[in-house]
MOPAC internal coordinates of N, CA, C and O (Angstrom, degrees):
PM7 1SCF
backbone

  N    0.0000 0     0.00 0     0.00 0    0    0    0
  C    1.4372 1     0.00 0     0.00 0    1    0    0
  C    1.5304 1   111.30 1     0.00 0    2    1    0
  O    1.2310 1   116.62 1   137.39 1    3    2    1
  N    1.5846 1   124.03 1   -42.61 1    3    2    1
  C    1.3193 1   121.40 1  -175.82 1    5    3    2
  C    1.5291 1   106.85 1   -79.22 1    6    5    3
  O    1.2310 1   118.77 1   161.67 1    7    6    5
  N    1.5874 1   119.94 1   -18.33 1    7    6    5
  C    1.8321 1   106.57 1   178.53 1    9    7    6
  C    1.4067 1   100.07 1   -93.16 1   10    9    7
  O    1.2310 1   109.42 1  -178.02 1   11   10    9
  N    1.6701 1   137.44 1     1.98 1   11   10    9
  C    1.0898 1   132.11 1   144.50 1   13   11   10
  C    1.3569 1   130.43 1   -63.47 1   14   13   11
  O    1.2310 1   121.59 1   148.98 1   15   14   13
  N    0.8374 1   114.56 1   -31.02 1   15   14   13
  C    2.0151 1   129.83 1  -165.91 1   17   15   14
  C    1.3384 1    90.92 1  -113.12 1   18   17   15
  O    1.2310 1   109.67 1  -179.31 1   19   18   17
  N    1.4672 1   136.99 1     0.69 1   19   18   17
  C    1.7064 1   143.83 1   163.40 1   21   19   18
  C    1.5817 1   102.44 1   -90.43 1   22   21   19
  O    1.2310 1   115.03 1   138.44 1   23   22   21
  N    2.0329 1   127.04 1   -41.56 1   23   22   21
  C    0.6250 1    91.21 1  -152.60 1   25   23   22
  C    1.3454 1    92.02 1  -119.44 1   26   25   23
  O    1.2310 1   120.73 1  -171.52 1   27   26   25
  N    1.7134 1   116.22 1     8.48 1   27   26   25
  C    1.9349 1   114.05 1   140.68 1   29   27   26
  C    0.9965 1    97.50 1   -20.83 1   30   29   27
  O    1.2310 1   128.28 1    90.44 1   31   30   29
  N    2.1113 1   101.65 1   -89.56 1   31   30   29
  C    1.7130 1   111.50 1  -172.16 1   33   31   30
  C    1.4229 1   120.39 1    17.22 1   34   33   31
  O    1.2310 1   140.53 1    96.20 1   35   34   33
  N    1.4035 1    77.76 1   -83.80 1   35   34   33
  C    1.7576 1    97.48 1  -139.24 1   37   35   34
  C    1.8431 1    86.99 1   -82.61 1   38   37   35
  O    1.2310 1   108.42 1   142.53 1   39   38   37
  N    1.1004 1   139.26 1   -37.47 1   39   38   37
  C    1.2342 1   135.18 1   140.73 1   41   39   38
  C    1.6617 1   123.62 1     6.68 1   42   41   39
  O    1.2310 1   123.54 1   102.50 1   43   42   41
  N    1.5038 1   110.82 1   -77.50 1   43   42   41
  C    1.4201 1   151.09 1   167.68 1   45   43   42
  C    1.4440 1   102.88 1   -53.22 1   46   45   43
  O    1.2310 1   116.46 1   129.94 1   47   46   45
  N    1.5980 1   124.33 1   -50.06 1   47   46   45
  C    1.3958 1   125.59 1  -178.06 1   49   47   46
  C    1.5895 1   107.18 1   -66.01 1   50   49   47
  O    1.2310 1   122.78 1   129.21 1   51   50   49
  N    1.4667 1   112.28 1   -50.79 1   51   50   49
  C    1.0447 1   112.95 1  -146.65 1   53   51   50
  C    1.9800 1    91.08 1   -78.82 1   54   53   51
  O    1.2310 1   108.96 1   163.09 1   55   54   53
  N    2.0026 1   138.27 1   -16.91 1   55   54   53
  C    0.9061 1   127.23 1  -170.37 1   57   55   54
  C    1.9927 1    93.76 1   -85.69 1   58   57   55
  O    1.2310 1   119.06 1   148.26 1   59   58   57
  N    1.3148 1   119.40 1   -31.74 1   59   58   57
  C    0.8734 1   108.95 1  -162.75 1   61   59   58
  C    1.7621 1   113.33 1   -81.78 1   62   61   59
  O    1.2310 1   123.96 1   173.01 1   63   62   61
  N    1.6425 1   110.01 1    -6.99 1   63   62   61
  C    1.7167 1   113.99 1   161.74 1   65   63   62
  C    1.2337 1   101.89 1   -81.19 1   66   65   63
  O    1.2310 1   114.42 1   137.68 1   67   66   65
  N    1.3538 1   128.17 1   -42.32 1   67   66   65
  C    1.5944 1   120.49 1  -174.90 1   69   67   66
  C    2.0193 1   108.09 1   -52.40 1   70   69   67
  O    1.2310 1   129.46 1   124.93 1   71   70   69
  N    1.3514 1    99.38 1   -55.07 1   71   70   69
  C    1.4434 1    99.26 1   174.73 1   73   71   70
  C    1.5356 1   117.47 1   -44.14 1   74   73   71
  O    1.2310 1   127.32 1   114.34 1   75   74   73
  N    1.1783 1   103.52 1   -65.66 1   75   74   73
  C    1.8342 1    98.70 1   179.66 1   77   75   74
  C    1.5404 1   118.73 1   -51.04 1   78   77   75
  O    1.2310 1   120.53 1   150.20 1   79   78   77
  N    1.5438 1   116.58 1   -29.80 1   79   78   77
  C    1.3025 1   102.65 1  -175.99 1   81   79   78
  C    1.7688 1   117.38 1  -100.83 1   82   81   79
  O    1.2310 1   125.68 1  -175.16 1   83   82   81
  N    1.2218 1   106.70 1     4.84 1   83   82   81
  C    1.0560 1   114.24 1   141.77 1   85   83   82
  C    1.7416 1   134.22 1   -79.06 1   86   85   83
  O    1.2310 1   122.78 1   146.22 1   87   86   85
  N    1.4824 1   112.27 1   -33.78 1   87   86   85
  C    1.4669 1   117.00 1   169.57 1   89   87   86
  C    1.4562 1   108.27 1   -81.90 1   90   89   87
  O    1.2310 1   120.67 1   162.80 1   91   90   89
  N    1.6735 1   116.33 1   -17.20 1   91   90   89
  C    1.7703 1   102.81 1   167.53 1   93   91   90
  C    1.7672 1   113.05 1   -82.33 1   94   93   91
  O    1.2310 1   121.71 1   176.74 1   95   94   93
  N    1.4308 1   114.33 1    -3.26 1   95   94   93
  C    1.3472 1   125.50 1  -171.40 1   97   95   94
  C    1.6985 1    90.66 1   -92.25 1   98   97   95
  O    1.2310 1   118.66 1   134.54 1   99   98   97
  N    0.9509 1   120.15 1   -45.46 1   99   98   97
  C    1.5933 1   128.31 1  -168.16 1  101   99   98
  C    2.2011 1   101.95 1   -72.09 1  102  101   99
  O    1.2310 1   128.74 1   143.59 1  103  102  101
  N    1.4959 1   100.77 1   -36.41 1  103  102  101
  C    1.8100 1    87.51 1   171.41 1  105  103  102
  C    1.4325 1    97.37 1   -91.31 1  106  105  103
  O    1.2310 1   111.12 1   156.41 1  107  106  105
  N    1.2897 1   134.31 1   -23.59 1  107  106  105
  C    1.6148 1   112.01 1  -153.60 1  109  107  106
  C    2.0117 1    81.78 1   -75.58 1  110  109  107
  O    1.2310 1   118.25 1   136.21 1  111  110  109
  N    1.0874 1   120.95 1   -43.79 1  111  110  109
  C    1.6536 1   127.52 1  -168.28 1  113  111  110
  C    1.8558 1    99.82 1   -65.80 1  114  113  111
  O    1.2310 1   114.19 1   157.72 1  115  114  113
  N    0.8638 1   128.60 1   -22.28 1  115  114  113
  C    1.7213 1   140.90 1   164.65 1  117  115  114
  C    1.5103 1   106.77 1   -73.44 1  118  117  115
  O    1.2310 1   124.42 1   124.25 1  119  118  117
  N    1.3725 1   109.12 1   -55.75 1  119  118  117
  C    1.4377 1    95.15 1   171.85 1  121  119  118
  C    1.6329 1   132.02 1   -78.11 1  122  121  119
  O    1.2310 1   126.56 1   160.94 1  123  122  121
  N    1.3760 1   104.98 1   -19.06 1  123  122  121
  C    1.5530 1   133.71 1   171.48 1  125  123  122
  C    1.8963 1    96.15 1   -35.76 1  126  125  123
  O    1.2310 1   135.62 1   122.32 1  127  126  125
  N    1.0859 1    87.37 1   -57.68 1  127  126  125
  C    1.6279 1   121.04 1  -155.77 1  129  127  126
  C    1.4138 1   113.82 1   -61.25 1  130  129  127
  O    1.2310 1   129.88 1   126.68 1  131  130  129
  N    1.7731 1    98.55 1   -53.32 1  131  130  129
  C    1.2618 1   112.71 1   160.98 1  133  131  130
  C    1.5698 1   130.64 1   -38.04 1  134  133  131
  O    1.2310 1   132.85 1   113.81 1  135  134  133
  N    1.4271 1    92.78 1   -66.19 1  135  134  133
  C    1.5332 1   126.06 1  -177.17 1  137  135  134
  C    1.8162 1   100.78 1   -52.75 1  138  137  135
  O    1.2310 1   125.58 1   150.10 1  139  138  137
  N    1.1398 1   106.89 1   -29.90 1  139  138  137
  C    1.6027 1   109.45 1  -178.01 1  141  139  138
  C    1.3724 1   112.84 1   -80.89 1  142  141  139
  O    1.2310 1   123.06 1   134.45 1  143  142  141
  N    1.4470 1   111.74 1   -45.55 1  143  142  141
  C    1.6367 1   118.34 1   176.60 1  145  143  142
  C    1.4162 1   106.81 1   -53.39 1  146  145  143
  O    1.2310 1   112.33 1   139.62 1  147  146  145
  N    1.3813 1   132.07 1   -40.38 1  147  146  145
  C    1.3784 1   140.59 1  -157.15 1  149  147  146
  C    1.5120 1    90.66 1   -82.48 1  150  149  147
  O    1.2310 1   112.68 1   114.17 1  151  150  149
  N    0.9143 1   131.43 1   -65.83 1  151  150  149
  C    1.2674 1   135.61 1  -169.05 1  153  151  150
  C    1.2435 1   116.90 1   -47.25 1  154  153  151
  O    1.2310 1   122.01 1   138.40 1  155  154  153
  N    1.6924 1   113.76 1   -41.60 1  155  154  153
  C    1.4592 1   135.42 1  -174.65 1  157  155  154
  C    1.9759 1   100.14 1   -69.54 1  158  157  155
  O    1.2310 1   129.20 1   121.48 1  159  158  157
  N    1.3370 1    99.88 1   -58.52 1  159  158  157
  C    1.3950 1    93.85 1  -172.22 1  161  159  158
  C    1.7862 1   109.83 1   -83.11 1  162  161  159
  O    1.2310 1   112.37 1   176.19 1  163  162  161
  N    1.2001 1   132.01 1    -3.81 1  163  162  161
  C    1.2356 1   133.47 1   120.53 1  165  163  162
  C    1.7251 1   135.18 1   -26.20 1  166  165  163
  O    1.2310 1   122.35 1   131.74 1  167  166  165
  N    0.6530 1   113.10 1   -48.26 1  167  166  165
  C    1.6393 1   146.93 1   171.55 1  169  167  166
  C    1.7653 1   108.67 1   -61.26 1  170  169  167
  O    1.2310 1   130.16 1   106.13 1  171  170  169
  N    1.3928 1    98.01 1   -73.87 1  171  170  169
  C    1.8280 1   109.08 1   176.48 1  173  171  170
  C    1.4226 1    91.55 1   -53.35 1  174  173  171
  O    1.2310 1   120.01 1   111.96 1  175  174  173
  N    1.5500 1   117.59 1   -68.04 1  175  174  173
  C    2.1240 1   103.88 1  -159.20 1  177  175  174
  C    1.3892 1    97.30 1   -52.25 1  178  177  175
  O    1.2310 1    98.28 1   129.47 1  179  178  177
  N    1.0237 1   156.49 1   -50.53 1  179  178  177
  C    1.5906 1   162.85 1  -165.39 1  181  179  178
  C    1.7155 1   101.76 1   -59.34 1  182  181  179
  O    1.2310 1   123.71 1   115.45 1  183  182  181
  N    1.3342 1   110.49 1   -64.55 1  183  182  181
  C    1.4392 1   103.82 1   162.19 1  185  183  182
  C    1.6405 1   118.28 1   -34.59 1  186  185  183
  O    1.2310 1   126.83 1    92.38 1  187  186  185
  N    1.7601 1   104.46 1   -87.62 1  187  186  185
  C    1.0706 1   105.71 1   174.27 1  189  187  186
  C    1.6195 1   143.77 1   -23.20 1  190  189  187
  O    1.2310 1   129.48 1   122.27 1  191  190  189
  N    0.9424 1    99.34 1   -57.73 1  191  190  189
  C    1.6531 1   120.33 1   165.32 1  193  191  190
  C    1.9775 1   115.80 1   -51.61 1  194  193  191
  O    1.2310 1   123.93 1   141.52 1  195  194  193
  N    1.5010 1   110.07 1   -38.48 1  195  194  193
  C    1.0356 1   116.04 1   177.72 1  197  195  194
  C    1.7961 1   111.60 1   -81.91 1  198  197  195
  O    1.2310 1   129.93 1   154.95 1  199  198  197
  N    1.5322 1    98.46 1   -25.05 1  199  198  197
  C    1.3170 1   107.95 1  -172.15 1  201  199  198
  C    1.8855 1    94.53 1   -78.43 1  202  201  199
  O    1.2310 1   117.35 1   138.96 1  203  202  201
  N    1.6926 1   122.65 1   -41.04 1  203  202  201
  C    1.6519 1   104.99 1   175.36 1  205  203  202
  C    1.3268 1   112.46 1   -63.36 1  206  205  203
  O    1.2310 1   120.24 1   152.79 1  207  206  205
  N    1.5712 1   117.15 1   -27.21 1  207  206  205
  C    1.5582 1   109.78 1  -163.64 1  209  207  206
  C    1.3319 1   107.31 1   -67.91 1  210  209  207
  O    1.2310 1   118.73 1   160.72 1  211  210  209
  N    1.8317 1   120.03 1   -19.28 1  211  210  209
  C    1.4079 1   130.06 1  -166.39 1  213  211  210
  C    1.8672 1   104.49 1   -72.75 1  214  213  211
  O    1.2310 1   131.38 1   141.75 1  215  214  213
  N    1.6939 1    95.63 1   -38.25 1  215  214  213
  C    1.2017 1    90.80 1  -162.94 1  217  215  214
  C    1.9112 1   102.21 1   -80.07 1  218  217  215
  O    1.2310 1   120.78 1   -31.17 1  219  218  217
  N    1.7266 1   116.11 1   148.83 1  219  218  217
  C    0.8718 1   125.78 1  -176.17 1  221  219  218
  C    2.1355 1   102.98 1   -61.82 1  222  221  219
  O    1.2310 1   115.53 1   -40.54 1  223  222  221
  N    1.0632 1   126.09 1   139.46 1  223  222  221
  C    1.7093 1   122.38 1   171.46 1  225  223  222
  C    1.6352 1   104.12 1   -96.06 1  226  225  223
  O    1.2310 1   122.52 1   -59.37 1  227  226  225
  N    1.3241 1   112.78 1   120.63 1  227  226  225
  C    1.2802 1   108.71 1  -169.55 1  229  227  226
  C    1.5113 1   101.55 1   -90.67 1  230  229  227
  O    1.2310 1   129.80 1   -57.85 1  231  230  229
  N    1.4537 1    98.72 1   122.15 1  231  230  229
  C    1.9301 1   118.99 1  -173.31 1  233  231  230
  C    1.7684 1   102.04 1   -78.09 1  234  233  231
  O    1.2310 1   126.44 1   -59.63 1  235  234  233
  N    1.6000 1   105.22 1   120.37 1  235  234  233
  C    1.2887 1   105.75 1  -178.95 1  237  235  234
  C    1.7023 1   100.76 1   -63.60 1  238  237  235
  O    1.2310 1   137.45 1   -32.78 1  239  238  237
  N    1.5194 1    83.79 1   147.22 1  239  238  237
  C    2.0438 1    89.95 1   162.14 1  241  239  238
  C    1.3216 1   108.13 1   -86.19 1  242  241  239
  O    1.2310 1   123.52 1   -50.78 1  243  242  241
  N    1.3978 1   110.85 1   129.22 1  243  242  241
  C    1.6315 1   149.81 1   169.93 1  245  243  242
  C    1.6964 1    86.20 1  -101.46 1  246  245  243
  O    1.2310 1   142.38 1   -35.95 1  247  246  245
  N    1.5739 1    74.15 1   144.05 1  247  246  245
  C    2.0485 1    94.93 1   166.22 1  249  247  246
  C    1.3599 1    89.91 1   -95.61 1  250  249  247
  O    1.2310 1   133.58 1   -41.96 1  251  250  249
  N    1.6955 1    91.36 1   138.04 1  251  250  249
  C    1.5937 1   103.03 1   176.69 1  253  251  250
  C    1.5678 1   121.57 1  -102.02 1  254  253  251
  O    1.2310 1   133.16 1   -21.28 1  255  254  253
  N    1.2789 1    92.17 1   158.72 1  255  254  253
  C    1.6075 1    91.64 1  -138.81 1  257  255  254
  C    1.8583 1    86.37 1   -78.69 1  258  257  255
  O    1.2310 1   120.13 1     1.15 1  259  258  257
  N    1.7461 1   117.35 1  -178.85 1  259  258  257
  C    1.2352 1   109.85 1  -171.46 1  261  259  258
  C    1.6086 1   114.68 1   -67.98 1  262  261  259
  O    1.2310 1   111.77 1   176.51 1  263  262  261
  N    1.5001 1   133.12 1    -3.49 1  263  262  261
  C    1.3474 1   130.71 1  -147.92 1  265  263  262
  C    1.6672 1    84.95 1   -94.30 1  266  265  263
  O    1.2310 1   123.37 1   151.22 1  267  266  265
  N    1.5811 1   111.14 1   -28.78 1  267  266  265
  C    1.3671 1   121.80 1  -139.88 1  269  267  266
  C    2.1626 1    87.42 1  -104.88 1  270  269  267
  O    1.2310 1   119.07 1   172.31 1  271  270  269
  N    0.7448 1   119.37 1    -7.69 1  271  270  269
  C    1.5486 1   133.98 1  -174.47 1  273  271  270
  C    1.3764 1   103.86 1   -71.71 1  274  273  271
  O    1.2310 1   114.40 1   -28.36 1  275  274  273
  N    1.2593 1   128.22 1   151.64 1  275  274  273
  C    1.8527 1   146.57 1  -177.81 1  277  275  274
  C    1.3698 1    79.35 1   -82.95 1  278  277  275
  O    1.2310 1   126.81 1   -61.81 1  279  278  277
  N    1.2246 1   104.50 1   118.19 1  279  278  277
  C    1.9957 1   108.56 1   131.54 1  281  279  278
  C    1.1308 1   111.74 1   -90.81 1  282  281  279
  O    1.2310 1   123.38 1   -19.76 1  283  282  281
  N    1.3202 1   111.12 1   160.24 1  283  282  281
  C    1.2168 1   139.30 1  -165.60 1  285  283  282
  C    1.3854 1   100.15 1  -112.61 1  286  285  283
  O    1.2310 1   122.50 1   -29.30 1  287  286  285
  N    1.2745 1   112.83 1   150.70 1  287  286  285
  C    1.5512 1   109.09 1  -173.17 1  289  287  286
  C    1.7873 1    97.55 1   -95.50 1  290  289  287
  O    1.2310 1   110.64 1   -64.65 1  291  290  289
  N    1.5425 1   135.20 1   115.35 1  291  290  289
  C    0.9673 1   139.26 1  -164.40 1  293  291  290
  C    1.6537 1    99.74 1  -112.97 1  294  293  291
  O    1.2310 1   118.15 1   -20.14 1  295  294  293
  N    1.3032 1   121.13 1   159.86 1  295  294  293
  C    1.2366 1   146.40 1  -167.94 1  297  295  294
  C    1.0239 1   112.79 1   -82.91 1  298  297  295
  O    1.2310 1   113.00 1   139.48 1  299  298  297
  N    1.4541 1   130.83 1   -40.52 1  299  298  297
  C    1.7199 1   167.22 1  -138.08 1  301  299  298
  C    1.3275 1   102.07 1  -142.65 1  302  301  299
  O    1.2310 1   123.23 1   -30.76 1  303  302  301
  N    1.3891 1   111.41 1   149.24 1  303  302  301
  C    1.5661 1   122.70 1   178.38 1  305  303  302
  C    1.6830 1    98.72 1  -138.14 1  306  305  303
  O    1.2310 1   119.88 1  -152.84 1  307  306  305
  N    1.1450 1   117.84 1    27.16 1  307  306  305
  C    1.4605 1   115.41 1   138.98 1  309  307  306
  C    1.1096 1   128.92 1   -75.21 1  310  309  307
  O    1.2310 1   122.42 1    17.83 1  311  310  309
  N    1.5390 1   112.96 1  -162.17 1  311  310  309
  C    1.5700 1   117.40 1  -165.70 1  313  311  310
  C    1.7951 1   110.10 1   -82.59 1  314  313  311
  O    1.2310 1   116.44 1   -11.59 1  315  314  313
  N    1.1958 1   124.37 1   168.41 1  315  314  313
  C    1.5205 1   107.96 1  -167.42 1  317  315  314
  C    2.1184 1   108.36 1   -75.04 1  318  317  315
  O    1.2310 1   136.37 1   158.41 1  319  318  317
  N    1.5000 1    85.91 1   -21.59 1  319  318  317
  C    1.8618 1    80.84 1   160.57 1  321  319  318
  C    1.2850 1   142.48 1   -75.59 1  322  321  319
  O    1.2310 1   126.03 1   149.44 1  323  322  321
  N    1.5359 1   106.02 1   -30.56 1  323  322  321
  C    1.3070 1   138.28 1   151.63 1  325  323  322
  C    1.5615 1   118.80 1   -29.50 1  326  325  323
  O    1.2310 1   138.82 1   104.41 1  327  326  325
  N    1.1051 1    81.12 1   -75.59 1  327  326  325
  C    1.8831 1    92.58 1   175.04 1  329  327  326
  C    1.5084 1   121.93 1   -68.03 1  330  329  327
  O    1.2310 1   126.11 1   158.43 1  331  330  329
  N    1.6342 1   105.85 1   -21.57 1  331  330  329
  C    1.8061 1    84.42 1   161.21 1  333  331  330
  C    1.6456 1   127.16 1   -74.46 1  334  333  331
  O    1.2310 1   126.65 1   162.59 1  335  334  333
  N    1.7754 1   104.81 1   -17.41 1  335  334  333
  C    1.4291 1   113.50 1   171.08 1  337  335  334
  C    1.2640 1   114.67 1   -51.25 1  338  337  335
  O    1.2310 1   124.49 1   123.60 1  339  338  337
  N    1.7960 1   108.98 1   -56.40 1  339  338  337
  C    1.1045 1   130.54 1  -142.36 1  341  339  338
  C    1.4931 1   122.54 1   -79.33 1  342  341  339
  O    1.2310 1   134.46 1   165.20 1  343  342  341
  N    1.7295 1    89.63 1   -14.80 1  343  342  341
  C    1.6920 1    89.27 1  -173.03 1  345  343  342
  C    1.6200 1   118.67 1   -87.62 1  346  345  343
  O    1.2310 1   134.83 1   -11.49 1  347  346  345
  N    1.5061 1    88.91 1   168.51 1  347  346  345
  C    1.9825 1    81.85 1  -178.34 1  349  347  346
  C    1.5333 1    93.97 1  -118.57 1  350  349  347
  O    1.2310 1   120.10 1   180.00 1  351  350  349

């Protein structure tokens, strides 16, 4: 009777370790999973982001101001009315 109700026991012990290491197999594989999604959509923004930096951003045209303007290499160092008088 006592190596029966010894070997319930250990019976009972041994279903109730099987359970846990199957339900720690069932979160570590949940978090597995997790850890993969994060990584994955980690991955796409990194793409993405590399994929806008690829594309050229087209810079609106601004009128540029006079500092930012072509001179012209002129003959005369008068005023620009000046010099249409002035030239020969």
């Amino acid at each position: 009777m006592k190596s029966l109700a010894l070997l319930f026991v250990a019976l009972l012990a041994l279903v109730q370790v099987s359970i846990a290491i199957s339900y720690d197999r069932l979160v570590y594989e949940a978090l597995l999973k997790n850890m993969e999604q994060d990584l994955a959509e980690r991955e796409l923004v990194r793409a993405l982001s590399r994929r806008e930096r690829a594309v050229p951003v087209e810079v609106e045209q601004r009128e540029r101001r006079s500092s930012e303007k072509k001179s012209y290499p002129r003959n005369c160092y008068f005023s620009p009315i000046q010099c249409l008088f002035t030239r020969s």
